[in-house]
The first five atom37 places (N, CA, C, CB, O) and aatype in JSON, in Angstrom:
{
  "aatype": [20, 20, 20, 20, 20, 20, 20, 20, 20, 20, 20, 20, 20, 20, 20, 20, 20, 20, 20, 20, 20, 20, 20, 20, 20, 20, 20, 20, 20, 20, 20, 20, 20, 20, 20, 20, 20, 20, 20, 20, 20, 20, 20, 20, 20, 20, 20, 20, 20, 20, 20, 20, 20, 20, 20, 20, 20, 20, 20, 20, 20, 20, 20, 20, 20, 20, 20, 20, 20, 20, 20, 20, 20, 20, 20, 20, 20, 20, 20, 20, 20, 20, 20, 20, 20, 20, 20, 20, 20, 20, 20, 20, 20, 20, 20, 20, 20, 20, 20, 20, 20, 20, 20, 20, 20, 20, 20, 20, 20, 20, 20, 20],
  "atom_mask": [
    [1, 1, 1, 1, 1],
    [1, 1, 1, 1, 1],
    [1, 1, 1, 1, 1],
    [1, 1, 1, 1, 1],
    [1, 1, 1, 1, 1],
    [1, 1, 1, 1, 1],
    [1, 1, 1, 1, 1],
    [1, 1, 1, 1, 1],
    [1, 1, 1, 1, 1],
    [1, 1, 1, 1, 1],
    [1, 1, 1, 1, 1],
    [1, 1, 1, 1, 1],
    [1, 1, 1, 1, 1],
    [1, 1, 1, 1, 1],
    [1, 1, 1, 1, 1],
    [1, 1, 1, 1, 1],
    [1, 1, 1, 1, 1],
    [1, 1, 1, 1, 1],
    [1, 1, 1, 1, 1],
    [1, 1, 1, 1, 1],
    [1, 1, 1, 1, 1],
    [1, 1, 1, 1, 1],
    [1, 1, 1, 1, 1],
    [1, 1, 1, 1, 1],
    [1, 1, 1, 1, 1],
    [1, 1, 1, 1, 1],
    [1, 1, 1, 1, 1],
    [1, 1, 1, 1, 1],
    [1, 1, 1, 1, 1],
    [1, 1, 1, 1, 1],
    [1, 1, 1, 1, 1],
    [1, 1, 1, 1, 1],
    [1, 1, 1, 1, 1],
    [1, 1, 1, 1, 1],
    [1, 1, 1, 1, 1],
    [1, 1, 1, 1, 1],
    [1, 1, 1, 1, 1],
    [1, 1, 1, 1, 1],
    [1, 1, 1, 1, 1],
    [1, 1, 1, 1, 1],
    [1, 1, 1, 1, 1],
    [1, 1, 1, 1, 1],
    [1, 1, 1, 1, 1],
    [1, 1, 1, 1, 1],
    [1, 1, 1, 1, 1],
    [1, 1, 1, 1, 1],
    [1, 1, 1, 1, 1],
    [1, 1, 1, 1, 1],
    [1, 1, 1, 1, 1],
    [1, 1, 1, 1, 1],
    [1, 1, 1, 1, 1],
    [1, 1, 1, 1, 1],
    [1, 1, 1, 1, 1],
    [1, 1, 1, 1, 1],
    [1, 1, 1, 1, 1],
    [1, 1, 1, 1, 1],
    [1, 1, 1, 1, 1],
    [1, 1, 1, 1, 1],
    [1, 1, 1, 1, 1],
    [1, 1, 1, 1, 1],
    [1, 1, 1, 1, 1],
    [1, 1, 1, 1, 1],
    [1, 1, 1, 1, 1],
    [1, 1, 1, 1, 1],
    [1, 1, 1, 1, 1],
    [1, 1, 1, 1, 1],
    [1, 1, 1, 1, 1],
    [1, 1, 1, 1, 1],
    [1, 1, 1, 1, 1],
    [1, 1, 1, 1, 1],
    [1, 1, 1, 1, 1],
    [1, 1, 1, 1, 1],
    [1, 1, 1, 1, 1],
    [1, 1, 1, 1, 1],
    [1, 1, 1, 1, 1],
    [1, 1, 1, 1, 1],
    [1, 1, 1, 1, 1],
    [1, 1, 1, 1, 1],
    [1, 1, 1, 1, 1],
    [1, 1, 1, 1, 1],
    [1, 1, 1, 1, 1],
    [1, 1, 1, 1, 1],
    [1, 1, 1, 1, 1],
    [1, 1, 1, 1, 1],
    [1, 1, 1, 1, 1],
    [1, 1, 1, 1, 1],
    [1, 1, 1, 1, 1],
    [1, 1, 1, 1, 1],
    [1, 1, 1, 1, 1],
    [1, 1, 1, 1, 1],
    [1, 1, 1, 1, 1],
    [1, 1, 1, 1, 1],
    [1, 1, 1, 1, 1],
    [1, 1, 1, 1, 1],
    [1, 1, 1, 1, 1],
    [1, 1, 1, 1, 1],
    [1, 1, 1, 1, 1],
    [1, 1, 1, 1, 1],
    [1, 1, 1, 1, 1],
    [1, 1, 1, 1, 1],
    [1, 1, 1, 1, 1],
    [1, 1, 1, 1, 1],
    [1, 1, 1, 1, 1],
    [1, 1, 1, 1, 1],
    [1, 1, 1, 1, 1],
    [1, 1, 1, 1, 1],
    [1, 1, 1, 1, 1],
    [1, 1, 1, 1, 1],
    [1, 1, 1, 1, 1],
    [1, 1, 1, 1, 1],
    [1, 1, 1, 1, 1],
    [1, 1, 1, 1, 1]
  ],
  "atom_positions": [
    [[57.89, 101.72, 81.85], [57.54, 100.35, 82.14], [58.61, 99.41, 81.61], [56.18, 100.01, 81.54], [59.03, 98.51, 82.34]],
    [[59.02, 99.54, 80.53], [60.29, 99.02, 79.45], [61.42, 98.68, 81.05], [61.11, 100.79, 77.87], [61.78, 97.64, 81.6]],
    [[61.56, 99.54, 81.23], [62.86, 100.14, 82.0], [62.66, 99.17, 83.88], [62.61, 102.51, 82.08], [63.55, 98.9, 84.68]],
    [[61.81, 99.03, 83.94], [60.51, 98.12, 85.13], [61.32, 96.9, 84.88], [58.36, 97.89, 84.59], [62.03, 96.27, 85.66]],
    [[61.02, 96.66, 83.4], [60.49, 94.89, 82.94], [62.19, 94.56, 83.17], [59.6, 94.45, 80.69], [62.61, 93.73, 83.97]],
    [[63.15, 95.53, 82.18], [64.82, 94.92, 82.08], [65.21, 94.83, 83.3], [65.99, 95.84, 81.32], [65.85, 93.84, 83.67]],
    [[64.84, 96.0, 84.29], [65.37, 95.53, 85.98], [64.84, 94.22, 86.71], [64.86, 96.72, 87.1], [65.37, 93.56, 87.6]],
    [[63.8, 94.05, 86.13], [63.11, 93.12, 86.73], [63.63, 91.26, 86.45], [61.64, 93.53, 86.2], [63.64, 90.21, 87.1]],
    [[63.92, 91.63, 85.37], [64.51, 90.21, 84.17], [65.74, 90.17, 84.61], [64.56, 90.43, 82.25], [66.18, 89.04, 84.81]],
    [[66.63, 91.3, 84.89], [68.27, 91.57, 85.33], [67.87, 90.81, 86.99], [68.95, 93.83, 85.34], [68.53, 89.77, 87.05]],
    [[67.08, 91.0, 88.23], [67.0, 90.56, 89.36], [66.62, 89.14, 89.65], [66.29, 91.3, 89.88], [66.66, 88.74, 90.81]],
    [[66.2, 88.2, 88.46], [65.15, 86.95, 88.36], [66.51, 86.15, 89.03], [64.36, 86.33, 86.46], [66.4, 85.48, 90.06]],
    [[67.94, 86.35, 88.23], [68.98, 85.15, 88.2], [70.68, 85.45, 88.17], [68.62, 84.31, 86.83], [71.25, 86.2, 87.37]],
    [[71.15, 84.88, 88.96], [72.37, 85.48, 88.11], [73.18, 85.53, 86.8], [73.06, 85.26, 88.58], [74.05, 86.35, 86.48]],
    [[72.72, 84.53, 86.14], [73.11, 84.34, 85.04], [72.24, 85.7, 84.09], [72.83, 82.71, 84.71], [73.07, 86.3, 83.41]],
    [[71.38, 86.04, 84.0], [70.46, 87.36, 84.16], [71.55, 88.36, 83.8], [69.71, 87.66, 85.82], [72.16, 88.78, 82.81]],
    [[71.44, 88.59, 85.8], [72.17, 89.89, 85.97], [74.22, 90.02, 85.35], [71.96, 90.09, 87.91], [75.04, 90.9, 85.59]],
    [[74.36, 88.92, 84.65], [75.47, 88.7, 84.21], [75.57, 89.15, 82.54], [75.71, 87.29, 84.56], [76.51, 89.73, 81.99]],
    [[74.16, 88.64, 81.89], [74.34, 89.23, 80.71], [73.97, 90.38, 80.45], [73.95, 88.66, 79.94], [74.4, 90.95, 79.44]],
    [[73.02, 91.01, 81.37], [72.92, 92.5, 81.52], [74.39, 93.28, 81.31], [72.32, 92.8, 83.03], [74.7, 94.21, 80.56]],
    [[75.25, 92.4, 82.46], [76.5, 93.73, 83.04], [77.34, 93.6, 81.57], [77.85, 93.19, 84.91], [77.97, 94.57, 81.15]],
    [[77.27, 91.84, 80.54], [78.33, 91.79, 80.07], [77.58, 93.11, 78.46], [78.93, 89.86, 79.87], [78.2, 93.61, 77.52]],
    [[76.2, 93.2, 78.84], [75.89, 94.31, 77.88], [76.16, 95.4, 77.83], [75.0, 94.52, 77.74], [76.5, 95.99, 76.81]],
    [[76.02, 96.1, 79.5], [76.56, 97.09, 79.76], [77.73, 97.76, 79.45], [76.52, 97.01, 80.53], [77.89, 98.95, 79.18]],
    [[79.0, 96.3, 79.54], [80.41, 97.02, 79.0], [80.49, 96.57, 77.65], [81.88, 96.58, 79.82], [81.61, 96.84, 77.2]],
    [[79.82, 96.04, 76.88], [79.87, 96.32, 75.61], [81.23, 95.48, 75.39], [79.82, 97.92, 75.25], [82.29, 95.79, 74.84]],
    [[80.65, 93.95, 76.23], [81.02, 92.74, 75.55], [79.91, 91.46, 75.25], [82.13, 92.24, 76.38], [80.12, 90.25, 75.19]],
    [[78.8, 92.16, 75.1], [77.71, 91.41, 74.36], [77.45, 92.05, 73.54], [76.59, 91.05, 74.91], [78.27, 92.89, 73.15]],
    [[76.3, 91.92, 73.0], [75.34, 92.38, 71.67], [74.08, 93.24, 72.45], [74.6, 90.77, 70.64], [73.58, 92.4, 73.19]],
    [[73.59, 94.08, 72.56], [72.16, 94.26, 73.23], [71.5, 93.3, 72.34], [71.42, 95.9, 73.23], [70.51, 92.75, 72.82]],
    [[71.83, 92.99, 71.14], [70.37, 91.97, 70.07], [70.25, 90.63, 71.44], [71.25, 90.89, 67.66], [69.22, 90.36, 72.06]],
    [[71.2, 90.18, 71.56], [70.78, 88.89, 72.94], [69.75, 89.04, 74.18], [72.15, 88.61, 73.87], [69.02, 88.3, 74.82]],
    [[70.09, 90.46, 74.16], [68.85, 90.44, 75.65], [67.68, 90.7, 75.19], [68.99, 91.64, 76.96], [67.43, 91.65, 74.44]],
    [[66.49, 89.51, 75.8], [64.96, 89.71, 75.26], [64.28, 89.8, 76.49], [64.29, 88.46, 74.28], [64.17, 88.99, 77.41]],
    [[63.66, 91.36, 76.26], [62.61, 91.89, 77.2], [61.56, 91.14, 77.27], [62.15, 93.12, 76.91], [60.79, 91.11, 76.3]],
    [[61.21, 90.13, 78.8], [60.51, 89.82, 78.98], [58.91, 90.49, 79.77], [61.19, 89.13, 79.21], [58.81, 90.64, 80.99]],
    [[58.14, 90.72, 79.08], [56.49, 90.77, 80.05], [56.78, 89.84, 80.98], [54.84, 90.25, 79.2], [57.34, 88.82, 80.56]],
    [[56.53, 89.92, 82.28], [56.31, 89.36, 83.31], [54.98, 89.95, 83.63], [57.36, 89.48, 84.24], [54.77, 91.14, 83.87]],
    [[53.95, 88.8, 83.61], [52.6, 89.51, 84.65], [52.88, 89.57, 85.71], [51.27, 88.89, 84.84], [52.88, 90.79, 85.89]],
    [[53.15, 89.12, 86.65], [53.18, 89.17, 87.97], [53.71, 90.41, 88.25], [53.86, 88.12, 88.56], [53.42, 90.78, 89.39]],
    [[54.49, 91.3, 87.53], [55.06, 92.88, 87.77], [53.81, 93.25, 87.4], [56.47, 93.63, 86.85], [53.07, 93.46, 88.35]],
    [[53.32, 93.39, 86.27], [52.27, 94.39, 86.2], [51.14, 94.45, 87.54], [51.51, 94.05, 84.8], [50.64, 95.4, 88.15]],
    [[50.98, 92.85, 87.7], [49.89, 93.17, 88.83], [50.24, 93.29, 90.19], [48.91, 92.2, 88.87], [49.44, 93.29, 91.13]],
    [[51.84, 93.42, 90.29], [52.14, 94.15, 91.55], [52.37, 95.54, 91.16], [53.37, 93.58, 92.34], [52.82, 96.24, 92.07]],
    [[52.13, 96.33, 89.65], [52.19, 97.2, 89.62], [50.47, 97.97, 90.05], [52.93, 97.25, 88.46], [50.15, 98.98, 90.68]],
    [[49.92, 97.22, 89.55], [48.12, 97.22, 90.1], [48.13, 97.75, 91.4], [47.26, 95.56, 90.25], [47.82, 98.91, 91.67]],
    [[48.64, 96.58, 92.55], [48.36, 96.45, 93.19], [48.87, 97.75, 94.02], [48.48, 95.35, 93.28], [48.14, 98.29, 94.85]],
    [[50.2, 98.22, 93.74], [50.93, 99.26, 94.35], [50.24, 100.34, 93.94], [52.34, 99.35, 94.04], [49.81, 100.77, 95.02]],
    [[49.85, 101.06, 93.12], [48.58, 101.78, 92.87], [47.36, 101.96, 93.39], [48.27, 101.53, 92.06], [46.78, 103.02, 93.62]],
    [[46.89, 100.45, 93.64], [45.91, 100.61, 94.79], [45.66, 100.88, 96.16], [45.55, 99.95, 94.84], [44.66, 101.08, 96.85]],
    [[47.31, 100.8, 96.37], [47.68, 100.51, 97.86], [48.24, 102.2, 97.98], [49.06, 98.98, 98.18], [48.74, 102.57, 99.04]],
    [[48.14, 102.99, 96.99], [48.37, 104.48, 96.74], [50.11, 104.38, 97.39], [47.01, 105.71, 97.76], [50.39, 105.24, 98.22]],
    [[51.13, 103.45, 97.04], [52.35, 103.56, 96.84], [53.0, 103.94, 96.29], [52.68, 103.09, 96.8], [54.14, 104.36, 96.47]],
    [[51.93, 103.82, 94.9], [52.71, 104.8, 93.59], [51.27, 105.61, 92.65], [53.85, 103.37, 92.15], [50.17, 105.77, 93.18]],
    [[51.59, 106.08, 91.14], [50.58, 106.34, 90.43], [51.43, 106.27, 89.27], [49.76, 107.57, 90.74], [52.64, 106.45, 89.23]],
    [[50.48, 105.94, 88.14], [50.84, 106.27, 86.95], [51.11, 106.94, 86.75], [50.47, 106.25, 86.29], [50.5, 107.81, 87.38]],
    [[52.41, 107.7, 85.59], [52.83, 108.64, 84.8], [53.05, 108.48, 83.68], [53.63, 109.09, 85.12], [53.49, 107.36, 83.41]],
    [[52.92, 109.24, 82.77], [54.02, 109.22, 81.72], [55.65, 109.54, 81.69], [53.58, 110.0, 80.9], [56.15, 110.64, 81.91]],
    [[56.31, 108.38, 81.37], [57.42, 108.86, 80.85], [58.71, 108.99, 79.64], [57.65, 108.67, 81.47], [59.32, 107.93, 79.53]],
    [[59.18, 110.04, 78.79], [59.91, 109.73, 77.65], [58.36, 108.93, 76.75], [61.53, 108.56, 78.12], [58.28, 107.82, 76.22]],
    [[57.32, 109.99, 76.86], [55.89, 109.24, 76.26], [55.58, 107.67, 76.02], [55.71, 109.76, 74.88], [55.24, 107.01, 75.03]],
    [[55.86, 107.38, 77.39], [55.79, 105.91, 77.84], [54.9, 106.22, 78.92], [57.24, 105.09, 78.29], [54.95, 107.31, 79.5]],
    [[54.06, 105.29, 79.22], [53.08, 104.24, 80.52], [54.53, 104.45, 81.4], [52.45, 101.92, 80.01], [55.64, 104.13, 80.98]],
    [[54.29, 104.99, 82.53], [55.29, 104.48, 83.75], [54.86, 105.05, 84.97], [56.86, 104.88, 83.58], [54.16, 106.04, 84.77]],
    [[55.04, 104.79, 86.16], [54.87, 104.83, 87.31], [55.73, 105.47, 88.36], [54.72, 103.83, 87.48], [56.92, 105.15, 88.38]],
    [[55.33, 106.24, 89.12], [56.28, 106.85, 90.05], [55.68, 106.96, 91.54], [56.67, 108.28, 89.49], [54.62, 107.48, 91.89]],
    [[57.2, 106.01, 92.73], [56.3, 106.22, 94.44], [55.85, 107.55, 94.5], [57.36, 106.02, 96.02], [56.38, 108.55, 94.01]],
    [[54.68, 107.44, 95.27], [54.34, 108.51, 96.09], [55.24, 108.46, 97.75], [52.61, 108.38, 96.2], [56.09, 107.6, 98.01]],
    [[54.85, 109.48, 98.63], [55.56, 109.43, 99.21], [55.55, 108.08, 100.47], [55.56, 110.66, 99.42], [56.46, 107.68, 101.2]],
    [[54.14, 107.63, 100.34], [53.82, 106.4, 101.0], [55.17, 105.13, 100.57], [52.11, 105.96, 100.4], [55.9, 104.46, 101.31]],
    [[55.05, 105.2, 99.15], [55.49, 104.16, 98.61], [57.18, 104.46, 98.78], [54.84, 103.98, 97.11], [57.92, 103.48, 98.7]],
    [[57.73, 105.71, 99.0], [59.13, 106.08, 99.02], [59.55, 105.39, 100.62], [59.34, 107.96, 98.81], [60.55, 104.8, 101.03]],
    [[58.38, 105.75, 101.19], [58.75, 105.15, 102.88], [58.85, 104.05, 102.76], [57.77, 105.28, 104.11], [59.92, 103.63, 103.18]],
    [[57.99, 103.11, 102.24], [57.74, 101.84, 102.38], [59.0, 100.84, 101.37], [56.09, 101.7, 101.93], [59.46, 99.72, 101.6]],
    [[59.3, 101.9, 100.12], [60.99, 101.59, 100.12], [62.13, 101.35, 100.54], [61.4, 101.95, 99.92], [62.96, 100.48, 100.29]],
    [[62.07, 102.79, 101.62], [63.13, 102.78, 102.41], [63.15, 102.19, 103.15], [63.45, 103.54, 102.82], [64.29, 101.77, 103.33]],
    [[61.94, 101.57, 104.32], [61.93, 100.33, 105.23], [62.23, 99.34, 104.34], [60.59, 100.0, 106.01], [63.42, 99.09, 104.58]],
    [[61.81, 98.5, 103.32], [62.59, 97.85, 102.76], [64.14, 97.5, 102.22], [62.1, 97.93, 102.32], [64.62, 96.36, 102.26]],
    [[64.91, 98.83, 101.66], [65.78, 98.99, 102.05], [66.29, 98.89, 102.95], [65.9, 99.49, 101.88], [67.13, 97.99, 102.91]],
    [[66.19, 99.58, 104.23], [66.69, 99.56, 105.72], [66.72, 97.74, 106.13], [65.39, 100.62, 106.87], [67.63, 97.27, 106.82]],
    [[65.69, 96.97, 105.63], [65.85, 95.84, 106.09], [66.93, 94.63, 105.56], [64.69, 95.51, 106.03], [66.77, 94.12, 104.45]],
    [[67.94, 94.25, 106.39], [69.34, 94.02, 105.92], [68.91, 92.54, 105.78], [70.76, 94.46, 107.0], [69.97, 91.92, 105.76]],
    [[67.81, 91.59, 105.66], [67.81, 90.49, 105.48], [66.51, 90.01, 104.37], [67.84, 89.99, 106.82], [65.98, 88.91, 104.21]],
    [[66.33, 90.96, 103.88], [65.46, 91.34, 102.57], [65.74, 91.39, 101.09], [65.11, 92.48, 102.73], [66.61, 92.14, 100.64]],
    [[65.04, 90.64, 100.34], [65.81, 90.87, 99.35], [67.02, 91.24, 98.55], [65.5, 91.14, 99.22], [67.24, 91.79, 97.47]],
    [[67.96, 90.53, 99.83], [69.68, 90.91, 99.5], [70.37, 90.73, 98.34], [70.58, 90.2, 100.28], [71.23, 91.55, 98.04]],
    [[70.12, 89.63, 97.53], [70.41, 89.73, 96.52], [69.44, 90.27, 95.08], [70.85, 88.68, 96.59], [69.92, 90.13, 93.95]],
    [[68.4, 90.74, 95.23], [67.89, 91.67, 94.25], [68.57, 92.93, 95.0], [66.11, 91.67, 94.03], [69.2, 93.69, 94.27]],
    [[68.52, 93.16, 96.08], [68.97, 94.5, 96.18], [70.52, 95.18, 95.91], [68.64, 94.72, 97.43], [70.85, 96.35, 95.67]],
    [[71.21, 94.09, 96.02], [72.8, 93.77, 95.69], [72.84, 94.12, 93.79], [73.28, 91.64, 96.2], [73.63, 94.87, 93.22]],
    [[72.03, 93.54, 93.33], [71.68, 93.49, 91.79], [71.3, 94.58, 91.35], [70.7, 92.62, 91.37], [71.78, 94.86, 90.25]],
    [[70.5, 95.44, 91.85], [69.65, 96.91, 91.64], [70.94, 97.93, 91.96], [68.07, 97.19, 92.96], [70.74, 99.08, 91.56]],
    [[72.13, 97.73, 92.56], [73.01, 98.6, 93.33], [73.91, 98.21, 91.61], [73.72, 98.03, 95.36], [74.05, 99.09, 90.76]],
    [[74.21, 97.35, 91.48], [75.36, 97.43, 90.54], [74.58, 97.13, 88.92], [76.66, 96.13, 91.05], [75.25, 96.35, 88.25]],
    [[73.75, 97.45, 88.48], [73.31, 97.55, 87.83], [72.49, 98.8, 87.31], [73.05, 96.75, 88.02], [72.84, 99.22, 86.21]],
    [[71.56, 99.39, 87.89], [70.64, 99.97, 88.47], [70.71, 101.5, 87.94], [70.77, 99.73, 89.92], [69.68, 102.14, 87.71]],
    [[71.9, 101.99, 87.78], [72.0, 103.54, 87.46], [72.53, 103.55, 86.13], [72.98, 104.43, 88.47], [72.81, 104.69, 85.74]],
    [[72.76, 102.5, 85.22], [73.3, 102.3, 84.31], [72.14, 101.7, 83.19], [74.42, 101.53, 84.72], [72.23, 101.38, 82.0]],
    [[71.28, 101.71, 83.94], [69.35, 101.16, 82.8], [68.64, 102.51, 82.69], [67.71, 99.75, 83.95], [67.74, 103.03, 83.36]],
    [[69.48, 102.94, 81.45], [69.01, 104.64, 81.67], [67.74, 104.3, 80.34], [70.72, 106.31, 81.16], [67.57, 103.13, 80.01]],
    [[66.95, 105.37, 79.67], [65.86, 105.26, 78.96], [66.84, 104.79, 77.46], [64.81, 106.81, 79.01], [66.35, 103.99, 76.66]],
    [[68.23, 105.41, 77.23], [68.05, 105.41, 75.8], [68.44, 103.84, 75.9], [69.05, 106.57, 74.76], [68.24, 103.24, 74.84]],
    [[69.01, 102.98, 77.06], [69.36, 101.95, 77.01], [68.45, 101.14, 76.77], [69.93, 101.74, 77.83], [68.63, 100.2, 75.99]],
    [[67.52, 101.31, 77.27], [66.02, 100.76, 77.38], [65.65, 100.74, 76.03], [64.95, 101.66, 78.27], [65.37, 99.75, 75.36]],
    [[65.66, 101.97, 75.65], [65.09, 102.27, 73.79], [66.35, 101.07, 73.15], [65.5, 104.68, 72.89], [65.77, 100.06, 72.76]],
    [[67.18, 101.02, 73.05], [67.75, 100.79, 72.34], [67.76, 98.53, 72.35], [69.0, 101.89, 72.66], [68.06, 97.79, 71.42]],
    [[67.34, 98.2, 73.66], [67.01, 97.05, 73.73], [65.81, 96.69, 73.43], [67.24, 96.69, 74.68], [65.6, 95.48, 73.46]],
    [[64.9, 97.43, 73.13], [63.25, 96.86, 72.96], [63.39, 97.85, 71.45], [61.62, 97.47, 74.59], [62.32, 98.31, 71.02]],
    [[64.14, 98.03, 70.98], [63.66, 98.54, 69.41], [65.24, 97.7, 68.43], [63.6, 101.0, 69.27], [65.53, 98.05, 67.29]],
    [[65.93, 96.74, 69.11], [66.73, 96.17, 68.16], [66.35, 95.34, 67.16], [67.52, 95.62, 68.68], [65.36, 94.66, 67.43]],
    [[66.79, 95.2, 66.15], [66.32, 93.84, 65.75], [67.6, 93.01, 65.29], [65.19, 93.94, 64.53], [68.75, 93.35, 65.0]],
    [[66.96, 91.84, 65.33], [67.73, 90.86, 64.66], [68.22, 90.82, 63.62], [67.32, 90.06, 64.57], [68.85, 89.81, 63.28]]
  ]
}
């Protein structure tokens, strides 16, 4: 879910997805980036559950969620659609494989 919330906070803005990348190369601090709760994810996480798109899992003994195959289709039409969310999806591409778990651990257990 951790890992949900930082993609999610990285897609809001560019200024966002800027201090993400300048974390990534390790010309920020991770102490600067603060994991935000967003409700509105959780209850589209609800909702995608209900809509049997995805299901809960555990993962790295975390709360997390994984598509089913409904929800993998309904990805990929999203994907496939070239006038959709272009710039979250532009953001998820260069960002995206690089929000691995220990990165995650290591931003929601820093401290100040």
């Amino acid at each position: 879910m951790a890992k949900l919330y930082v993609l999610s906070d990285a897609v809001q803005s560019a200024e966002a997805l800027r201090s993400l990348d300048a974390i990534l190369h390790r010309q920020r601090s991770e102490l600067t980036w603060r994991v935000r709760v967003e409700p509105a994810l959780a209850r589209a996480l609800d909702l995608m559950v209900g809509d049997k798109l995805a299901d809960w899992t555990t993962v790295s003994d975390r709360i997390g969620v994984h598509l089913t195959t409904k929800g993998e289709t309904a990805a990929k039409a999203v994907g496939e659609c070239e006038d959709a969310l272009v710039e979250q999806k532009a953001a998820l591409l260069s960002v995206g494989s690089a929000i691995t778990e220990t990165l995650v651990t290591r931003l929601i257990s820093s401290k100040a």
